[in-house]
N, C-alpha and C positions, 0 to 999 in steps of 0.2 A: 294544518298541513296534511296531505292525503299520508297516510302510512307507508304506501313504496316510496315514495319522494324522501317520510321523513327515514328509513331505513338505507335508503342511497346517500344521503348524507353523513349516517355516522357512519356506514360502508368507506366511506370515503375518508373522513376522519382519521380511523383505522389505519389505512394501506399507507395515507398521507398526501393525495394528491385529488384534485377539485374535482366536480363533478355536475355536468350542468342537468337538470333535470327529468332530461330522458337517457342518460348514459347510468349505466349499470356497470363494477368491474367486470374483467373478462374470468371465465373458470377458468379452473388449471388445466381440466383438457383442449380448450383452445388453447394455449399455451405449448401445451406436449402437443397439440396438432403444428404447430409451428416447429416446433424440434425437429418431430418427425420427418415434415417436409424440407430438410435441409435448411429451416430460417428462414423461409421466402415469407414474403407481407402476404397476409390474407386477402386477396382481393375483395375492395372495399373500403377496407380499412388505411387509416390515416397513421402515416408512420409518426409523424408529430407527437400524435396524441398515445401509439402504444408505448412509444420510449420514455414520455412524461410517467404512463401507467408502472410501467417495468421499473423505475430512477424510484418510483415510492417503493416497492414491496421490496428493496434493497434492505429496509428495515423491520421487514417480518423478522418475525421468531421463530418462524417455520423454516427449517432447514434444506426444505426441499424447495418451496418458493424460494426463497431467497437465493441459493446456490446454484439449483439444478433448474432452474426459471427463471430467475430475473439474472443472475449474472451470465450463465449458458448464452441466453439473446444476446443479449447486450454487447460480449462480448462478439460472438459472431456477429452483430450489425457494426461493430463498429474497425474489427480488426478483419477479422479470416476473410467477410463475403464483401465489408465497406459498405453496406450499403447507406448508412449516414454519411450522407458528405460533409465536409465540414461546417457548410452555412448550418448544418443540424449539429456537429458537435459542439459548438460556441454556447448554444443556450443550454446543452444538457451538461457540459463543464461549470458553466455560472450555478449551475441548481447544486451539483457534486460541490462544489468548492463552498455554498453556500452548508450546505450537508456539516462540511467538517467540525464547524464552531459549535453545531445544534446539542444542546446541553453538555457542551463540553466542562470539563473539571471534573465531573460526577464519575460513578463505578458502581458496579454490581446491577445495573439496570439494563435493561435492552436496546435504550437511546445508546450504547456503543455502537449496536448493530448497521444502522444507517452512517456513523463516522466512518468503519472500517471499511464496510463494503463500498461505498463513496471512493475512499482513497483508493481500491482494489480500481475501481472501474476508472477511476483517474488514471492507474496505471495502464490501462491499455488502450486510454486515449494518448498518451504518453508516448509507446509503442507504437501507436500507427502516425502519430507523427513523426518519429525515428523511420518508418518503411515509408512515408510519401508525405513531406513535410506539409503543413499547410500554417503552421503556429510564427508568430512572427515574436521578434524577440522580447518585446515588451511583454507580452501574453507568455513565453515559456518564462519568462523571470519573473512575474508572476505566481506563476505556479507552482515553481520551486521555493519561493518563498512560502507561499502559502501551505506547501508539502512540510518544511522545516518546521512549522510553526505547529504544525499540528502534531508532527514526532515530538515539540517538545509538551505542548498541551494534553494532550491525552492521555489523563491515568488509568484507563481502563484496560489491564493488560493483560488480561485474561484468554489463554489460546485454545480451548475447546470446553465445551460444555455437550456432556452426554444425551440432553435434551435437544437444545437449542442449535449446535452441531460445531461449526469453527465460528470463533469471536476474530481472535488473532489481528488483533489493530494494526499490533510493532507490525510483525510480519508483511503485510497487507501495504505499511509504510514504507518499509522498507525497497519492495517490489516498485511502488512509486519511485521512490531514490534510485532504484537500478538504472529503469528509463530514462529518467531523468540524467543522470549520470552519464548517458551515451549518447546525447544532443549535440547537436553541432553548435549549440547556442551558447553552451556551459562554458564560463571565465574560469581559467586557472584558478580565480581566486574563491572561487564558488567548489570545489575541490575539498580545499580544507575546511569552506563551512560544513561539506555536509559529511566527512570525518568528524568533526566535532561534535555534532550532531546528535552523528550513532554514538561517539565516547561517550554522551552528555545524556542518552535513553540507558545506557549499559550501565551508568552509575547510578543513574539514580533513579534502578525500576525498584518497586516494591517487590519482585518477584526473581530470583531463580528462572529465567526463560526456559520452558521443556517441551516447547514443541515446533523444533526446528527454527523457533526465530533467528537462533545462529549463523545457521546456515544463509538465510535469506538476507539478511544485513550482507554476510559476507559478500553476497553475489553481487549487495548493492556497491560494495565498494570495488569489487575486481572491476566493476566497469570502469571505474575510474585507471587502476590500473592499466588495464588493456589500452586508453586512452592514449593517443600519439602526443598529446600535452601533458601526459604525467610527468610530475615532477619527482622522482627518489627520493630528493633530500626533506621535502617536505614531509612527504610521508614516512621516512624514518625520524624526524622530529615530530610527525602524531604519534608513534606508536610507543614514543620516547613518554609523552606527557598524559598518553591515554593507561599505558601499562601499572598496574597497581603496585606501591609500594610493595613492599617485605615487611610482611607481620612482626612486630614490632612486641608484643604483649600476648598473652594466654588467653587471654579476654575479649578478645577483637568486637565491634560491634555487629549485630544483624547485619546490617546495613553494607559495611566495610567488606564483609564479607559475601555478600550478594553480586555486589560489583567485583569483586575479584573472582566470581567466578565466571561472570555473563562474560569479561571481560578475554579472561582465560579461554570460554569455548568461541569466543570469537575470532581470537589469534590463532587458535590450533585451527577452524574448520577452513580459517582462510590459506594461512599457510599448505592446508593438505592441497584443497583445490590450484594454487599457483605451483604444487609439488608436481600438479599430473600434466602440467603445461612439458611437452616434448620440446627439449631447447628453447625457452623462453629467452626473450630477447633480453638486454642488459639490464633494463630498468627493471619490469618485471622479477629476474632473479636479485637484484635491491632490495626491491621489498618481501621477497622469501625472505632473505636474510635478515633482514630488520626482525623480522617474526622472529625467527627462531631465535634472532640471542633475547629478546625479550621473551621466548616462551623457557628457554633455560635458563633464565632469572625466575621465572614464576614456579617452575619444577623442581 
């Protein structure tokens, strides 16, 4: 094998995405020339193949590829400018959705990187379906399944590394559940799965969340909220079965206590947010209230 060909392959390898024998990846200054220019396609170039290009370096380690390149685009082809139309988001959804399971169970490696960022960009295919739908229901119920499943799969929960830059799975997940949350497609009864959901990441993360994941859960559930199908009483029977006992012993476990506090900053940041709602409507002030005597239990 000639030596550029065999160095394009493991180039390819690398980033994650195929490479037929005259295609070389692009530098990151063609990259930052696309930023530049407002995100317009390079003339020439094949939108197909840079979005397949950009869906691999989701799982660089490189902070600045990954975030300020591959999600920057991505996001602008796919929300702000549209320029993906849907016949193009179907197969780059398959590839993301395919993403999420990819060494899943594992921690402490960089294969989280390709999950999270995955679920991030899911989330704003998510969102441009909410601005101009195009997902038909079997396809959104799908996704939301496949969203659940992966909030509950993923232990790698790690929200910033000073090297590698933001991990933040939950968070990332979470953001998904917001969109998702505010679809025309979502069953009442799909409401309390994905309360349970977040109760069921809040109990049983290995970590103390400390960088904002609170907040971003919370936002996933005001969508529900704000919903003209929310149900009160529902959601004051989650907050009833999600809320953490009363310590009981001197000794509590790691663990018990973990959850009692993700839990705790969950109800405070949500509670503050449905606080700064000016005259919120009936239901909405429900679930203030459900918060607060479950956060004057916790206090």
């Amino acid at each position: 094998m000639p030596f550029w060909n065999g160095l394009a392959l493991i180039l390819a390898g690398a980033i994650g995405f195929a490479l037929t024998p005259d295609d070389t990846p692009h530098t990151r200054a063609f990259w930052q020339g696309i930023i530049e220019h407002e995100y317009a396609v390079p003339a020439g170039q094949s939108l197909p193949d840079l979005t397949r290009e950009l869906t691999g370096l989701l799982g660089s380690p490189d902070p600045d590829l990954r975030d300020e390149v591959s999600y920057s685009i991505l996001a602008a082809w796919i929300y702000q400018k549209r320029t993906i139309e849907p016949a193009g988001l179907r197969p780059l959804m398959a590839t993301l959705l395919g993403n999420l399971t990819a060494d899943i169970g594992g921690a402490g490696t960089d294969a989280v990187l390709k999950r999270s960022f995955s679920a991030l960009v899911l989330s704003i295919v998510a969102a441009r379906d909410n601005a101009a739908p195009f997902l038909a229901e079997a396809e959104y119920r799908d996704l939301l399944d496949r969203a659940l499943g992966y909030l509950a799969a993923e232990r790698d929960v790690r929200g910033y590394d000073e090297e590698k830059g933001w991990i933040h799975s939950a968070a990332h997940t979470a953001d998904l559940l917001k969109f998702l949350g505010r679809n025309r497609h979502l069953r009442p009864a799909d409401q309390v799965r994905v309360l349970d959901a977040v109760s069921s990441k809040l109990h049983g993360a290995p970590v103390v969340f400390t960088h904002g994941e609170d907040e971003r859960f919370a936002r996933a559930i005001l969508s529900l909220v704000a919903r003209t199908d929310f149900t009160p009483a529902e959601f004051g029977a989650w907050v009833e079965r999600s809320a953490p006992k009363r310590l009981t012993t001197s000794r509590p476990s790691a663990a018990d206590l973990r959850a009692r506090q993700n839990v705790t900053n969950l109800f405070a940041k949500l509670e503050v947010l449905l606080t700064l709602q000016d005259s919120p409507p009936a239901p909405v002030a429900s679930a203030r209230d459900s918060l607060r005597r479950a956060l004057k239990a916790l206090y």
